[in-house]
N, C-alpha and C positions, 0 to 999 in steps of 0.2 A: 517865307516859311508858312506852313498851313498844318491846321490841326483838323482833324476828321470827328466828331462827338458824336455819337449814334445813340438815338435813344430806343429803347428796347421798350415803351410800354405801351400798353395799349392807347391808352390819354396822349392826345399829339400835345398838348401843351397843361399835365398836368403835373404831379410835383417831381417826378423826372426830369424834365424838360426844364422846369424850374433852377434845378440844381444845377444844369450842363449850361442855363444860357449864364449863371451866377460865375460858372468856370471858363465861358467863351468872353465875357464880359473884360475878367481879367486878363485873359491872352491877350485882346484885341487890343487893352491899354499895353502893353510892353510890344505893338507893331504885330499881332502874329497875328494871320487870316485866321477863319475858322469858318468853318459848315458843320451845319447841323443837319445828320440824316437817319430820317424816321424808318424805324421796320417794325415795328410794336404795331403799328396800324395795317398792316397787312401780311396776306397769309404766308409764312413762311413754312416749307417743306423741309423736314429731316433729313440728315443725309442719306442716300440710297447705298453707300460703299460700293459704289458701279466701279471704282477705279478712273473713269474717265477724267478726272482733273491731273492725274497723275501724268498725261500724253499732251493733254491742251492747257492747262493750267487756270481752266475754266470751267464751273459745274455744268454737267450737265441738264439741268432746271436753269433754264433763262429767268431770273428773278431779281429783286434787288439785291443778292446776292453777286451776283456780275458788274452790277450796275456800281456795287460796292469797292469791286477787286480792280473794278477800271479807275477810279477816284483814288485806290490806294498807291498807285504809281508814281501821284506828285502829293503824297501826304506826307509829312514827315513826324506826326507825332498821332495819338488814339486815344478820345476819352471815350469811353462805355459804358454806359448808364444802366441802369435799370430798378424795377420796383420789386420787392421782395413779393417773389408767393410761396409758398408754402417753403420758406426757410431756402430757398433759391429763387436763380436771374428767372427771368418771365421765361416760360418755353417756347416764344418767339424770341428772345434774345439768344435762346441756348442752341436751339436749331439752327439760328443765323452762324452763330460764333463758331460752330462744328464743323460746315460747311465753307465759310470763310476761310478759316484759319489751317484747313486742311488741305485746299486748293493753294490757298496763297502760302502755306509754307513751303508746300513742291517750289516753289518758285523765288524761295528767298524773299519773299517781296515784304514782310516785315519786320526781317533783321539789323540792329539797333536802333530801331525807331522809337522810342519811349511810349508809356501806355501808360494808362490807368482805368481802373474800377470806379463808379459812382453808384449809390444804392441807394434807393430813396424806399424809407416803411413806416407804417401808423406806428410802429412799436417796437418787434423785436425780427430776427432770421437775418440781421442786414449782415455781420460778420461772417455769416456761412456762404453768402452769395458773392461776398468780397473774397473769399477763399474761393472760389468756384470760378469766378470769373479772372482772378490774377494766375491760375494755374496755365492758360491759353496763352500769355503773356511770357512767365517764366520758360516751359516749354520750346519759346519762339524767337529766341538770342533778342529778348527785347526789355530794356532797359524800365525799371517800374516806377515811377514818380512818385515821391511822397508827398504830405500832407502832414498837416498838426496834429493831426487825428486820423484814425477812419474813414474814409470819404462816403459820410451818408448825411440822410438828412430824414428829419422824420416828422411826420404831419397829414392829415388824411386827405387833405388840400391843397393848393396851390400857397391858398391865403397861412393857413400852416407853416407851409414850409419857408415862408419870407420871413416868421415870426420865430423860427431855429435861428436863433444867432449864433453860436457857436457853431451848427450845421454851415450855415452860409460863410462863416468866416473859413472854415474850413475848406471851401467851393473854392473861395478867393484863393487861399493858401495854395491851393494845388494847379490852379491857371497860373501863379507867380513859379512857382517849381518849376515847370514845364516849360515857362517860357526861358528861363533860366537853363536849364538843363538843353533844348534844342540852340540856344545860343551858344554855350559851352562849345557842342557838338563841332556848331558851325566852326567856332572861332580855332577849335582843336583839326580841324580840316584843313583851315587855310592856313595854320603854322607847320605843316607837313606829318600833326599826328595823323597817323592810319587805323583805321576801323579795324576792331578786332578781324582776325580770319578765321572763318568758319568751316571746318572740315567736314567731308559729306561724312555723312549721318552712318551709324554703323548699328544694326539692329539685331539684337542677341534673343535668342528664343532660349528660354529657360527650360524647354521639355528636351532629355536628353533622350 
């Protein structure tokens, strides 16, 4: 089993990154792979609404976006990080997330895969971006992992955020969930439970 962490901020290893390795840290003790993959550090484009993912199931902007939807094939679970800016994910995480999750939903390819939010800020916005970012999640038949809390962490620093104990416990709690929950999965597969069935999509236009 493998977990995918993306971290959304600019800083390739700053208290973002911090919080995702504190959550891969945990997986990896309960057996679970993890990768950690950056797009916070480079330029990501908004979606165009060209349609084309809708045919190929692949943006058309060859970017780490692709690079992403290829990796998502043999992932079986999603942590998603990011650093509060103005009371939201980075607009590198949100560009990304638009464009992912709107290819990869044509294609099923994140239905019951469990996910989560991670939100790292000096201060305050982390709950708005934790709603912003679980709404791609719920929208996408994908299962939300909890935590003790909130999963954020706050600190202007790296060194900060090692010093949120309660944040970092929190990190732990939601790598122990996750591994929990993708075992569950597993172990409900091989006794002949079957994964919800998902009916295509019926879309209602309210102008009459």
């Amino acid at each position: 089993m493998k977990v995918l962490l993306v971290n959304g901020s600019p800083h390739a290893k700053g208290c973002t990154y911090t919080a995702l390795t504190e959550v891969a840290g945990a997986l990896e003790r309960h057996g679970i792979e993890t990768e950690l993959f950056p797009v916070g550090t480079k330029a990501i484009s908004g979606c165009l609404g060209c349609g084309t993912c809708n045919k190929t199931g692949r943006c058309v902007i060859d970017d780490p976006v692709n690079e992403f939807l290829d990796k998502s094939v043999d992932a079986d679970g999603y942590i998603f990080g990011s650093p509060v800016h103005f009371a939201s994910a980075s607009g590198m995480l949100t560009s990304f997330m638009d464009r992912v999750f709107y290819a990869g939903g044509r294609r099923r390819l994140f239905a019951n895969k469990p996910a989560a939010a991670v939100m790292s800020a000096r201060r305050a916005g982390t709950t708005a971006t934790f709603d912003q970012i679980n709404k791609y999640f719920a929208m996408s038949n994908m299962p939300i992992v909890p935590s003790q809390y909130w999963n954020m962490v706050h600190g202007s620093t790296p060194e900060d955020v090692a010093k949120d104990l309660e944040g970092m416990q929190t990190m732990r709690t939601l790598g122990n969930n996750m591994a929990w929950l993708l075992k569950s999965i597993e172990a409900g597969k091989a006794s002949g439970v079957a994964l919800p069935e998902i009916e295509e999509t019926v879309y209602t236009n309210f102008i009459r």
